[in-house]
N, C-alpha and C positions, 0 to 999 in steps of 0.2 A: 669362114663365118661359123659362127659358134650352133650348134643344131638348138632346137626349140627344145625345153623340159615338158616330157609330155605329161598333159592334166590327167593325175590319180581319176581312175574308172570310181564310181560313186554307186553304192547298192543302197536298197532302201531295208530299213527296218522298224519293228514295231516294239516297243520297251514299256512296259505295263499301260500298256493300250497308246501311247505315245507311238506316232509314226513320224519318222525323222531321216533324212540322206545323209550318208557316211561316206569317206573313202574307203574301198576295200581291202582288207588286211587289219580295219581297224579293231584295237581289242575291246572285247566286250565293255572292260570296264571303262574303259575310255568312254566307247560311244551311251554308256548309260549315265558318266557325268555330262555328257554333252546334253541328256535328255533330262538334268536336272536330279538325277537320284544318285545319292553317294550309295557306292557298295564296301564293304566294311573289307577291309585287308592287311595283313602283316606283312607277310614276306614281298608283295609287289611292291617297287618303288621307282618312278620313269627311269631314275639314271642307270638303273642298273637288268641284268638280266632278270627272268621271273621264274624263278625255279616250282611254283606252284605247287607246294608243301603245305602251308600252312591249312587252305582247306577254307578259311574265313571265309572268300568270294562265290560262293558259288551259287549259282543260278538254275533256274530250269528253261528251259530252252522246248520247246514244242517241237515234235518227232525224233528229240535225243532220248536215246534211251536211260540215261542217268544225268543227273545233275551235271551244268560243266564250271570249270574254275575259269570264272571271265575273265583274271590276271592273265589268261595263255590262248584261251578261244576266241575266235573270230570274226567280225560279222560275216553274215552272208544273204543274197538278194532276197529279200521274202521269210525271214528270222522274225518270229515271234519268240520274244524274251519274256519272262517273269521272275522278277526280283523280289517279290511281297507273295508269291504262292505258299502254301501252306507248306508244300516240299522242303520249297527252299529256306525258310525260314526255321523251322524244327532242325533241320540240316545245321544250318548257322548256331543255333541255342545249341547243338550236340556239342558241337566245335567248343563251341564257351565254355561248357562246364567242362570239357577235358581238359581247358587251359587253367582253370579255377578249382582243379583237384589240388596242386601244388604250390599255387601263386600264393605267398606270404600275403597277409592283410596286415600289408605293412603303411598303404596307405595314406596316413597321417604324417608319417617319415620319410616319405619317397619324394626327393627332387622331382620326378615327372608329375605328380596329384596334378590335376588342374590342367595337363597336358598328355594326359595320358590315353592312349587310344583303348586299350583294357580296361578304364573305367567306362568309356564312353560305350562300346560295344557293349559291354552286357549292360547299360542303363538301357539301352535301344532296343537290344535284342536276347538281352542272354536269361537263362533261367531264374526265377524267383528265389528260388532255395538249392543250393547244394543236398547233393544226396551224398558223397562220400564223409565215412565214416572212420577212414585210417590216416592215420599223424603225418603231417605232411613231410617232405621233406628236407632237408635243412643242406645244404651245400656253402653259405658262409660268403661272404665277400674276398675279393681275390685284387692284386695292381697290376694292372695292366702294361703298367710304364706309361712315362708321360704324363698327363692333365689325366688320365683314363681310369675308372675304380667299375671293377665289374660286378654287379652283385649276380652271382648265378640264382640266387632264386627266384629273383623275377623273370627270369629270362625264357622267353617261348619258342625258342627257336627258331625265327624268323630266316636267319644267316645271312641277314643285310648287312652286317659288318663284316663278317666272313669273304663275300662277295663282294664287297666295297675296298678291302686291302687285296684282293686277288685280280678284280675287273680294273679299277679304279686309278688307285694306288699303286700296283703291281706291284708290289713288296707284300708275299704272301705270309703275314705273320703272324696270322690268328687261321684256327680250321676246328670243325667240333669231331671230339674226338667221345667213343663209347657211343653205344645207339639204342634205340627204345626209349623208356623214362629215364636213363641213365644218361643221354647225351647233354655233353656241357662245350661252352665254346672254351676254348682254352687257345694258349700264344706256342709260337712255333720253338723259341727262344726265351733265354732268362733275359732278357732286355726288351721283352716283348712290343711293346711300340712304341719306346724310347726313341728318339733319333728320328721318326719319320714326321714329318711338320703339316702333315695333311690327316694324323690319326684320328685329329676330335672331329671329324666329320661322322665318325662313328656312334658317337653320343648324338649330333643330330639323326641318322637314321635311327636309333633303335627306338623303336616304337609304345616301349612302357620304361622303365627305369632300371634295367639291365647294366645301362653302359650310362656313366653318368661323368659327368668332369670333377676337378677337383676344383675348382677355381672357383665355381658356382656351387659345392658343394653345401648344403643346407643355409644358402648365402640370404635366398628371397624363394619366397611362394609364386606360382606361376602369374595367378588370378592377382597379386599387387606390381604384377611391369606393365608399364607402360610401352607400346614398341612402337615405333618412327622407323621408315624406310630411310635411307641412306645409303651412304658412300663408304667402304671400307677407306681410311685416312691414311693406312700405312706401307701402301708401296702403288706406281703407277698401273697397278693393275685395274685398279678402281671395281675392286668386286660389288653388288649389289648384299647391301647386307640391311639387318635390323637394330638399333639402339635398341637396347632394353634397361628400362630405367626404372630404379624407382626414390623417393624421396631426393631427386633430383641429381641422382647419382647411375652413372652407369654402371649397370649389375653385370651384361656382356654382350657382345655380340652374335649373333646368328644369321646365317647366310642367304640371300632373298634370290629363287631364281631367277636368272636372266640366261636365256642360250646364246644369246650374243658375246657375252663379260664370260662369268663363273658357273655358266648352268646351277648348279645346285649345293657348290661346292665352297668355301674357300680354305686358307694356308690359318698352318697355329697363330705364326706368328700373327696375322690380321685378327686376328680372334679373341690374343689375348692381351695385346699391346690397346689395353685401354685407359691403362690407371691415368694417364696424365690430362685424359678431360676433364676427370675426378679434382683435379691441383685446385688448391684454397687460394695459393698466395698470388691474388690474382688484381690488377691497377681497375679499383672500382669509381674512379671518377677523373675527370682532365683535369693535368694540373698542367700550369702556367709558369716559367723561372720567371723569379723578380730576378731588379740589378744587384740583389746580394747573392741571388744565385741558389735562394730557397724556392721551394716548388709547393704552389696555393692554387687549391683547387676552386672551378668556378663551374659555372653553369655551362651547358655546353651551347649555347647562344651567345655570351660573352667570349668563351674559348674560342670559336670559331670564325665569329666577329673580328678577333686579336689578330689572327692567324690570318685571314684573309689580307689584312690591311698589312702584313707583314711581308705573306708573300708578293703582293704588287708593286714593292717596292727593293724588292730582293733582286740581286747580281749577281753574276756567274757562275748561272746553267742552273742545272740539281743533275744530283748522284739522287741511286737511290743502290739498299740491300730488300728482295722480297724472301718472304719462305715460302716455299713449294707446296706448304699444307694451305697457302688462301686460296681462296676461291678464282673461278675467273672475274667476276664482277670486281671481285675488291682488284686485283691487281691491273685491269681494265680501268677502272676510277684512277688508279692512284696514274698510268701512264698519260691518261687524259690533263691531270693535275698536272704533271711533268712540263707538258709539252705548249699549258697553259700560263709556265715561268718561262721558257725559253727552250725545254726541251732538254735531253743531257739520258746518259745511260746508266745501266745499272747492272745488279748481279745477282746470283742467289745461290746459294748452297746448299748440295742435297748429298744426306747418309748415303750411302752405295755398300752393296753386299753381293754375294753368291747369288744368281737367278737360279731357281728350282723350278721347274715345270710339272706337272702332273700329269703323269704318261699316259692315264684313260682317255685325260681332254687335254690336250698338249697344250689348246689355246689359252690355259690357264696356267701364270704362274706367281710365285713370287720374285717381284720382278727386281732388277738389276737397284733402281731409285725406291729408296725408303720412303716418298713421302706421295701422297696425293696426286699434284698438281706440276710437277717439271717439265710438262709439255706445256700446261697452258703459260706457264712465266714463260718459257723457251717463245710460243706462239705471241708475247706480247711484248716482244725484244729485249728482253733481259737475259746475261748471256752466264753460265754457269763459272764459278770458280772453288775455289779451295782445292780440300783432300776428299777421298772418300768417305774419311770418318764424319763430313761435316762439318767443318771447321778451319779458319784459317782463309787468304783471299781478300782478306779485308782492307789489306794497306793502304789500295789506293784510292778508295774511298774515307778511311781515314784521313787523308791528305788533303782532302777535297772542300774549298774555302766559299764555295755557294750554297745551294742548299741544298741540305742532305736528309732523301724520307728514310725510313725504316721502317717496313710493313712487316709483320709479324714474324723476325726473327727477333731473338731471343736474346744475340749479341753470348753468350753466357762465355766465350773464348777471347773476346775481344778485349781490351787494354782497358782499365778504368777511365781512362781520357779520351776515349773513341769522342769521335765529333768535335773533339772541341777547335779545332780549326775551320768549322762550318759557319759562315756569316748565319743561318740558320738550321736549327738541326728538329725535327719532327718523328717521335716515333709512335706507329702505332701499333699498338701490340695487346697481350695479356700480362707479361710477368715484367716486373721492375728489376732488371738486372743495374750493378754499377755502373756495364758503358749507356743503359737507357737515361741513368740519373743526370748525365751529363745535356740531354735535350730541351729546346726552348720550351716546345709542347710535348706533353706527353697524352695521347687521345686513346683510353680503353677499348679494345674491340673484343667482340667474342669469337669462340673458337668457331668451327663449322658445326660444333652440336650444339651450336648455341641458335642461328640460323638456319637461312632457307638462303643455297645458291647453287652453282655449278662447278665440277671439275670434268678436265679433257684428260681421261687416260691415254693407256701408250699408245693402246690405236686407234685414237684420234675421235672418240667419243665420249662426247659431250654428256654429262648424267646428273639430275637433279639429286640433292640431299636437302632433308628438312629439319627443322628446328627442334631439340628431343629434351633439350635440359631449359629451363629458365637462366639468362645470362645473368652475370654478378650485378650488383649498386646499377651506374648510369654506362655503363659496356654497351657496345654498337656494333652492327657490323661493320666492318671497314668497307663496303661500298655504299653505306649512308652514310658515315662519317663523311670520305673523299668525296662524293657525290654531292654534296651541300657545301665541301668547300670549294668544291667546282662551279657549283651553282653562286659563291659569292665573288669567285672573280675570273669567269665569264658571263656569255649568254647562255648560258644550258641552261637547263631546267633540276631538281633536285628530284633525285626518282622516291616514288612512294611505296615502290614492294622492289624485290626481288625481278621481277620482272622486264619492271622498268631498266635497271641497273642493267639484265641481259639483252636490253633492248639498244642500251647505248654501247655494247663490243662491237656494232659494226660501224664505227666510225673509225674505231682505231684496228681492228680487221674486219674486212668485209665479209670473211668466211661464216665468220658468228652473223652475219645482216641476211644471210643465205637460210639461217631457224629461226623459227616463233619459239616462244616460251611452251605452248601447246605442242610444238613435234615431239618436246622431248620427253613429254609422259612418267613414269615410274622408271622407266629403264634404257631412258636416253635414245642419242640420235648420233649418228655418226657424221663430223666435220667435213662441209664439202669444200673439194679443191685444196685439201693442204697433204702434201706428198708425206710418205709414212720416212720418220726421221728415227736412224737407232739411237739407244740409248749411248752416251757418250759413256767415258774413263774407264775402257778398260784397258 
């Protein structure tokens, strides 16, 4: 029998006259966001150690003799704190202007404006006027390798990226080298952080515009993105990340913590594999084949009206191909629809690569499946084929003279004649490829940054993502689509959110009938009763 986790001892403490219960050990700065007051800081950051350098945090503490750095100090039972004393605060302003002797007032041209923690501290705290009088420095911009461009002159020496490729990463390929006003960070190597796929985590921590990407480089201003919580799309990791959009284009990804998924972290690849939500050539309305075999677009009340009356009269079984990037709703509707004909199986294919782990948080990786969602198609009997590249697997469903769905694969390998031995053939998708042209209906859906649904990562957790871009023309998501043509030929009901749609997976798993829409919150809920399956083809 497993011993009991014994409950953290609890000390009391007082934080600019706030009196509040802590666990003990906990650090100051912590327990002073607990009491509602940000303390201003650079070099501290949860993931990583706190080397207590920069000096930005520091507090007065009643019967210490000097100010303490709350990034590293402690509570203790009966601590009286003060964050707003005059000590402490003169203290903070000294800090600022040392960092503002040599900081470019650059400003206006700095990727970070708008996000920068160096504007925001001295607007709060730091001196009115500069007193120095000598030329600043000039050190110049430097490549890092990779997405990575360093501008040393903004840089404060935090060594959150220093310590993020040393703690983190554990590929030590950055360290600062010379000391006093003279220290710069610099890379270990002339391929500096080329080759490692977790380096732009480094442009996330640094805290002014030091370390910036290349990708986003002078791309959008902070203050015009829009940002949306989400799902990173491109491997079964399912990190917790941000759309950032603007003019209804995704500008880039940024990582959202969760200590369950990705703590604070994700891989390049998810970071920068966005351009294809960005894709124009996208099927903005249902189209209908007449008997000449031309495709006329209709109302989606007519479409689905057509379709219904089709499918109830339709013979032997359905096939179906899903892709691994739907949701679980859509691919849940479309099983329901299935089995609404007579039932019949199906397959999906998914990219496969090298898994990478990241050795600080091992639980983090980039994982074996390229795509989203290969658990949940897997969890709603669809059984994997092709190659690793994606590709290929299709014959027998080519072959196949009943009716046959296609939920949001792309078909882009398949034969120009794909389906056409299907007494009905259905796709629904984004892009109009030649084996889609070959289908009776063809029903637009939008991507998952088009919507609000779910996917089940590898391990087996269930994670909302929301709606970030405006979808094209008359585009759906493919669990209203299915869900209304479910609704036309049976008794179900046609769901009206997102919700609904997660409300009807436990009919065809009871696992999913086990959550509400509410357990799963911003950073999901972990699947109960389904046993951990590995990832298959190696």
């Amino acid at each position: 029998m497993a011993e009991p986790v014994p409950t953290p001892e609890n000390v009391s403490v007082t934080i600019d006259g706030m009196t509040l219960s802590v666990p003990k050990g906990t650090r100051l700065l912590d327990a002073c966001a607990q009491a509602g007051v940000s303390i201003s800081h650079y070099c501290y950051h949860p993931g990583l150690s706190a080397p207590a350098q920069c000096r930005m945090c520091l507090v007065e503490v009643e019967k210490s003799p000097k100010l303490v750095a709350s990034c590293v100090g402690t509570v203790a039972d009966g601590m009286v704190v003060h964050t707003q004393s005059e000590n402490a605060l003169k203290a903070r302003e000294g800090v600022l202007e040392f960092y503002l002797v040599n900081h470019p007032l650059d400003c206006p041209v700095c990727d970070q404006a708008g996000e920068c923690k160096l504007q925001d501290y001295v607007a709060a705290e730091g001196p009115a006027m500069g007193r120095s009088k000598e030329p600043k420095r000039v050190l110049g911009r430097d490549d890092f390798g990779g997405d990575v461009l360093f501008y040393a002159d903004r840089c404060v020496m935090c060594t959150r990226c220093v310590r993020f490729m040393r703690e983190v990463a554990q590929d030590e390929r950055l360290t600062t080298v010379q000391r006093g006003h003279r220290m710069v960070i610099d890379t270990f190597y002339d391929e500096g952080l080329t080759g490692n796929i977790w380096a732009d985590n480094v442009v996330d921590l640094c805290p002014v515009g030091a370390l910036v990407s290349k990708d986003f480089l002078h791309k959008a201003r902070a203050w015009d993105l829009d940002r949306t919580p989400s799902v990173c799309p491109n491997c079964s990791m399912g990190c917790n990340v941000r759309l950032e959009t603007r003019d209804n284009q995704v500008m880039r990804l940024k990582p959202r913590p969760n200590p369950e998924v990705n703590a604070h972290w994700m891989c390049d690849f998810g970071r920068l594999n966005y351009s294809w939500m960005n894709r124009v050539d996208r099927i903005e309305a249902p189209l209908v084949r007449d008997a000449s075999g031309r495709h006329t677009p209709l109302s989606w009340a007519d479409t689905l009206t057509r379709l219904a009356d089709a499918l109830r009269g339709a013979t032997g079984g359905a096939a179906a191909v899903v892709s691994p990037f739907e949701s679980n709703e859509g691919i849940g509707a479309l099983r329901r629809v299935m089995e609404a004909v007579g039932g019949g199986g199906g397959v999906f294919r998914c990219e496969q690569g090298e898994e990478v782990a990241l050795p600080g948080f091992p639980e983090l990786a980039l994982r074996r499946d390229r795509a989203a969602n290969p658990v949940g198609v897997e969890l709603f009997g669809f059984a994997r084929t092709g190659g690793a590249d994606g590709k290929g697997g299709l014959e027998q469903l080519d072959a196949h003279t009943g009716v046959l769905f296609v939920l949001g694969d792309e078909l882009a390998d398949a034969p120009a004649d794909f389906g056409a031995n299907a007494s009905l053939f259905v796709y629904v998708g984004q892009h109009l490829g030649p084996a889609a042209r070959n289908a009776h209906f063809i029903l637009p859906a939008t991507t998952f940054a088009e919507m609000e649904g779910t996917f089940t990562n590898v391990q087996r957790r269930v994670q909302r993502f929301w709606p970030a871009l405006r979808a094209p023309g008359m585009a759906r998501p493919s669990w209203q689509i299915l869900g209304v043509l479910l609704a036309g030929i049976s008794e179900s009901g046609a769901p009206g959110t997102a919700a609904d749609a997660f409300a009807g997976l436990g009919t065809v798993r009871p696992e999913f009938g086990a959550l509400s829409w509410a357990d799963l919150g911003a950073q999901g809920a972990p699947l109960p009763g389904v046993r951990e399956l590995q990832e298959t083809g190696d």
